[in-house]
C-alpha angles and dihedrals in degrees: 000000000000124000089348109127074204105103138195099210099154116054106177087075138084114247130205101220126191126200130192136210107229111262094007095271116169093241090145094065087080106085098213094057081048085060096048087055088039084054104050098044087056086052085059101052103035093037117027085025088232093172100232106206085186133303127189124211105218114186098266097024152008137220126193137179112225143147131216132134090243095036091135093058094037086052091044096048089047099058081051102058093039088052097048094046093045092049087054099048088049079052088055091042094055085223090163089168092059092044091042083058103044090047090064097048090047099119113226098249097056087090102159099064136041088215135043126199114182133046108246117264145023107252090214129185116198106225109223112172134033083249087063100048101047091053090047092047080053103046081049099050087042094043086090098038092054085054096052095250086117153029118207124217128203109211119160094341100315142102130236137190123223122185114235099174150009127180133194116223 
């Protein structure tokens, strides 16, 4: 976790975990940066069995709700990768405008890289009880419709999601 006065201390929970693109900057609007993040999350389930509850990209963050006994150091490495591999398909891209960007909200102290990516931390929440998980499942399902993404439907008891909306950066 870093600097983050945000800590993991039981591990045995599901967190709710929220991160953050520096500056607040949409990158997630461009389908192919989504993929990167789609990628990697399946990487953590299929591969480091990281157990994923739900988790929802919004243009500028993403929350998710998972479980692992390391959960802090997978999260942190994959930060790591996702940052690493968006910053080197903006490279191949030539998207000067976005770098330029994430160059100047790179903090100091962040010496091994030009660029940075993500906010530092995780903001998690350990869920502790079904009533929280369920309001957290919700807040994440919402989460799209509040913004406008989506419009949600009610036939026969269930909800469904409609796309209003879906813009190119």
């Amino acid at each position: 976790m870093g600097r983050s006065r945000y800590k993991i201390h039981e591990k045995h929970y599901p967190y709710f975990l929220t991160s953050t693109i520096v500056g607040g900057l949409p990158l997630f609007m461009n389908p192919f940066i989504t993929k990167i993040v789609l990628d990697a999350l399946c990487y953590l389930q299929n591969e480091n069995r990281v157990k994923l509850y739900g988790y929802v990209i919004m243009p500028n963050h993403m929350h998710l709700i998972a479980e692992d006994e390391s959960i802090s150091e997978k999260s942190r490495a994959f930060k790591s990768f996702t940052g690493r591999t968006i910053i080197d398909y903006l490279l191949s891209n030539n998207s000067k405008v976005l770098l330029n960007e994430l160059k100047s909200k790179k903090l100091k102290n962040h010496r091994d890289s030009e660029y940075q990516v993500w906010q530092e931390g995780l903001h998690p929440k350990k869920i502790f009880s079904t009533k929280m998980m369920q309001q957290k499942m919700d807040y994440i399902h919402f989460n799209p419709v509040k913004a406008g993404f989506l419009k949600v439907l009610f036939i026969g008891g269930f909800l469904l999601p409609l796309i209003m909306r879906v813009e190119m950066v």
